[in-house]
C-alpha positions as CSV (number, residue, x, y, z in Angstrom):
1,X,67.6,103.8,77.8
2,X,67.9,105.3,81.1
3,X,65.9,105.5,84.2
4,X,67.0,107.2,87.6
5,X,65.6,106.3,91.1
6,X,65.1,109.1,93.6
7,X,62.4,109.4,96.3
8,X,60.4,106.1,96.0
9,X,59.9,106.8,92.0
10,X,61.4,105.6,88.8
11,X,61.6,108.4,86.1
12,X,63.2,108.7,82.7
13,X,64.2,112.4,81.4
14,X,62.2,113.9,84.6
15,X,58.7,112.1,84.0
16,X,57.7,109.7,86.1
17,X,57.3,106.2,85.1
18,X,57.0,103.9,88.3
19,X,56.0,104.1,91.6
20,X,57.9,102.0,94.4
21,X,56.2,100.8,97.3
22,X,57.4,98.1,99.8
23,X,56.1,96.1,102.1
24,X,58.8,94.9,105.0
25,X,59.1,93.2,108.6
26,X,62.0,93.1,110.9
27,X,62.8,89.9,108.9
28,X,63.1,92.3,105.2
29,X,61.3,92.7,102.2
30,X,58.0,91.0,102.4
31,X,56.7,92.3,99.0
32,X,57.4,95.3,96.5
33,X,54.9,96.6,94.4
34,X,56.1,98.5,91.2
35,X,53.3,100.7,89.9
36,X,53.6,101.6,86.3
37,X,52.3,105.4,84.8
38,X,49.1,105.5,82.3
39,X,49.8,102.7,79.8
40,X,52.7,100.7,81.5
41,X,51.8,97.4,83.4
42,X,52.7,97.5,87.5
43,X,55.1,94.7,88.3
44,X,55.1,92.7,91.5
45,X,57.6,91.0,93.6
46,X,55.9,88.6,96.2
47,X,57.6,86.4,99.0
48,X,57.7,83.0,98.1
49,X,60.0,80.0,99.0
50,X,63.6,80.4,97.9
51,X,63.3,84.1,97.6
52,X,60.7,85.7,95.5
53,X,58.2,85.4,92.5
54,X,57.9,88.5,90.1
55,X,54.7,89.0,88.4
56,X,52.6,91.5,86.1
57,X,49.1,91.8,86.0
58,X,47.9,87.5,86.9
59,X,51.1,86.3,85.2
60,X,53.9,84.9,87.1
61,X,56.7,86.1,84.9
62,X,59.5,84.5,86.9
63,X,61.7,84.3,90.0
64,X,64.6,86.7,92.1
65,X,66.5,84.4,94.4
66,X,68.2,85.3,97.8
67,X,71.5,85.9,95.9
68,X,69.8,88.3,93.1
69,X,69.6,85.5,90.3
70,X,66.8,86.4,88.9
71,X,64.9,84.0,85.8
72,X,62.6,86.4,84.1
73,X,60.3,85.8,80.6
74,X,62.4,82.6,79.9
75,X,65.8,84.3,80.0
76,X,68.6,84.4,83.4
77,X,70.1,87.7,85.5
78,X,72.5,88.4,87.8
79,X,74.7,91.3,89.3
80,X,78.1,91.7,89.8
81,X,79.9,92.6,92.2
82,X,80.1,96.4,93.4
83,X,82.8,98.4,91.7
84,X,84.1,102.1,92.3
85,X,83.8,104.4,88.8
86,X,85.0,107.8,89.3
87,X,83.2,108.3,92.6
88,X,80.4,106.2,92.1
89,X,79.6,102.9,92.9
90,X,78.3,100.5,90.4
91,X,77.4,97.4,89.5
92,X,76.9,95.1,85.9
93,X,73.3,93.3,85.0
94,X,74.0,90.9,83.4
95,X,72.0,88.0,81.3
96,X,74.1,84.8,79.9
97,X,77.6,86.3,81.4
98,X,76.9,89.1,78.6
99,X,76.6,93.0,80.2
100,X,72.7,94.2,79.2
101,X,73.0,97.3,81.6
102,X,74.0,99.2,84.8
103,X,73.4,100.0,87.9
104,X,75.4,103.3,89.2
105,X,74.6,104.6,93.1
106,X,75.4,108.7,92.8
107,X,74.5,111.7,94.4
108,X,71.4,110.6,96.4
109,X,69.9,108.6,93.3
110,X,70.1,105.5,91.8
111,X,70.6,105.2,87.7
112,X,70.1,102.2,85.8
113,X,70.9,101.8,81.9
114,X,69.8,98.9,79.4
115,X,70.2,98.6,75.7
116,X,67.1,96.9,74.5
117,X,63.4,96.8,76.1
118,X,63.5,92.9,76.8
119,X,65.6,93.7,79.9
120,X,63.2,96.7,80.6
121,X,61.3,95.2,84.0
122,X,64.5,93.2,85.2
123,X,66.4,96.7,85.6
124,X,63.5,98.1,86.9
125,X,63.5,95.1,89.6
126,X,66.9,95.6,90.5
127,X,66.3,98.7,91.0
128,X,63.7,98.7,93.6
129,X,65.5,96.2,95.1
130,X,69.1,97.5,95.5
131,X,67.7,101.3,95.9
132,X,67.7,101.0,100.0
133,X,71.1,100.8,99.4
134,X,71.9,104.2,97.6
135,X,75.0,105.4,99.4
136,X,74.3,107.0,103.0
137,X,77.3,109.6,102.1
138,X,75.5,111.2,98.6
139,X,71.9,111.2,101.0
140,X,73.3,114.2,103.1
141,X,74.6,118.0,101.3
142,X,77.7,117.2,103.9
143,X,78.1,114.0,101.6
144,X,82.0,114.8,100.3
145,X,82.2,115.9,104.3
146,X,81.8,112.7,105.5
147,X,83.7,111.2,103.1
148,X,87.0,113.1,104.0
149,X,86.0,112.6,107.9
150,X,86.0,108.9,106.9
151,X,89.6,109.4,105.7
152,X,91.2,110.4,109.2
153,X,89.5,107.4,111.0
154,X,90.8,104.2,112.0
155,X,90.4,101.0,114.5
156,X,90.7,101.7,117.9
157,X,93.5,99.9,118.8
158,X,96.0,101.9,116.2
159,X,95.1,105.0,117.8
160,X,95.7,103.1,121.1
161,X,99.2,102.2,119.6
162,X,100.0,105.3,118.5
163,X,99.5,107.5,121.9
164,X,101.2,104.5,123.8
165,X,104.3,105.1,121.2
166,X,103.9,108.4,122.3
167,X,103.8,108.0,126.1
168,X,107.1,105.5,125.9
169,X,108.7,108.4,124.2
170,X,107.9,110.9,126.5
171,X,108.8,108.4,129.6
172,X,112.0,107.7,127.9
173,X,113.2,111.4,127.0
174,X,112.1,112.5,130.4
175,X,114.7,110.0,132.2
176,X,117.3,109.9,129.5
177,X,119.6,110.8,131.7
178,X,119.0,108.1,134.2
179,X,118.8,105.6,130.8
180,X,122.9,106.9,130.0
181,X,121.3,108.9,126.9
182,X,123.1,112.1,125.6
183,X,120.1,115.1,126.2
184,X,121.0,116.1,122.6
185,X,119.4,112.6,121.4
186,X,116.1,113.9,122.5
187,X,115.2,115.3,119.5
188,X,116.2,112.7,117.6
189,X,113.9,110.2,119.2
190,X,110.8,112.9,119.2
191,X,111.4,112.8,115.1
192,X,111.4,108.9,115.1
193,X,108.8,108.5,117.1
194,X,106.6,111.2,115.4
195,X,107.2,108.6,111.8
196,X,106.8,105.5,113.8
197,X,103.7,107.1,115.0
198,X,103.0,108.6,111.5
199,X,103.0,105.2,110.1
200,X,100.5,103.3,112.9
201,X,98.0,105.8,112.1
202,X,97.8,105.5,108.5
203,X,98.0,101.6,108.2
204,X,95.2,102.1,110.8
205,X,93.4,104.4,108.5
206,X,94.0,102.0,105.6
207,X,92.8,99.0,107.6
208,X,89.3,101.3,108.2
209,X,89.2,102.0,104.5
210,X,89.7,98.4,104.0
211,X,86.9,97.3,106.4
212,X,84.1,100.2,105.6
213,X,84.5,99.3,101.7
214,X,83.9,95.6,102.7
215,X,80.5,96.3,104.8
216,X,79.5,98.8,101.9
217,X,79.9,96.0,99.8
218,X,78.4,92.9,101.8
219,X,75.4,95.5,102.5
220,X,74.2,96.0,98.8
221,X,75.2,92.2,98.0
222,X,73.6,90.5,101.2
223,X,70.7,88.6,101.0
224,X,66.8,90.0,100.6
């Protein structure tokens, strides 16, 4: 089975099946009310103490801790950690360390998958609860923009580095004379400084890549 998340709803081949709607504060998620269509029964994820009680109809069906453990209809959940799939970012449900589905953030929606209808209203809760973090870059039609602008970007202090590499070079060409260097050296050091400069920026690049793949991650597995 397969459901996809997109504008507050849950549908499944393009009819709509649940309605998300959340109640929050400055201090997050107070409650999240998931209304089923004509026949299906609305699900209900309340505040309590250690994170949050899940319930359908007057039944309390279980519990969703702060680290996304959730103990639903007798049986134990969890998700792993986010993973990159040929563009996409996912991330495993799983029940007794055995996969039962997925969760997969794509183009400004958010798909989740199970096998068997037992582990129907725990996607479903995962769902509503990691869809505010459906990836900002897919939200935008400038998404694969961003993306590549992302590439060329990097902690201030390597660009720092590199124009300072720069500057020295200048400073030092400029009074090679004065220095005892042979004027024919001067290209030489332009072309060793251009790599040496070359290489600052793109372990600086690699160490924003590094950082912004960290907070993307930390963001979808923080706490409710």
């Amino acid at each position: 089975m397969e459901y996809t998340f997109k504008d507050g709803k849950i549908y499944q081949d393009d009819t709509e099946i649940y309605t998300i709607k959340s109640n929050s504060s400055n201090l997050g998620a107070k409650s999240i009310e998931i209304s089923g269509a004509t026949g299906l029964q609305s699900i209900y994820i309340d505040k309590a103490p250690g994170g949050y009680k899940i319930s359908q109809g007057s039944m309390d069906m279980g519990t969703l801790s702060r680290n996304l453990v959730m103990s639903y209809n007798g049986r134990t959940y969890s998700l792993s950690k986010p993973y990159v799939d040929n563009d996409t970012r996912k991330m495993e449900i799983k029940s007794d360390d055995s996969k039962i589905g997925t969760l997969t953030f794509g183009s400004g929606v958010l798909t989740g998958t199970y096998d068997y209808m037992n582990d129907e209203v725990p996607v479903v809760v995962y769902m509503s609860v990691m869809s505010p973090y459906i990836k900002s870059a897919y939200n935008t039609p400038n998404g694969q923009t961003g993306r590549r602008q992302n590439a060329y970007r990097m902690p201030r202090i390597y660009a720092i580095l590199s124009n300072v590499v720069f500057l020295v070079a200048i400073v030092i060409i400029i009074f090679s004379g004065a220095l005892g260097i042979p004027t024919n050296y001067d290209f030489l050091i332009l072309i060793i400084v251009i790599a040496f400069s070359f290489v600052i920026r793109s372990m600086g690049r690699r160490k924003y890549q590094e950082e912004h793949k960290n907070d993307e991650d930390n963001g979808m597995n923080k706490n409710l």
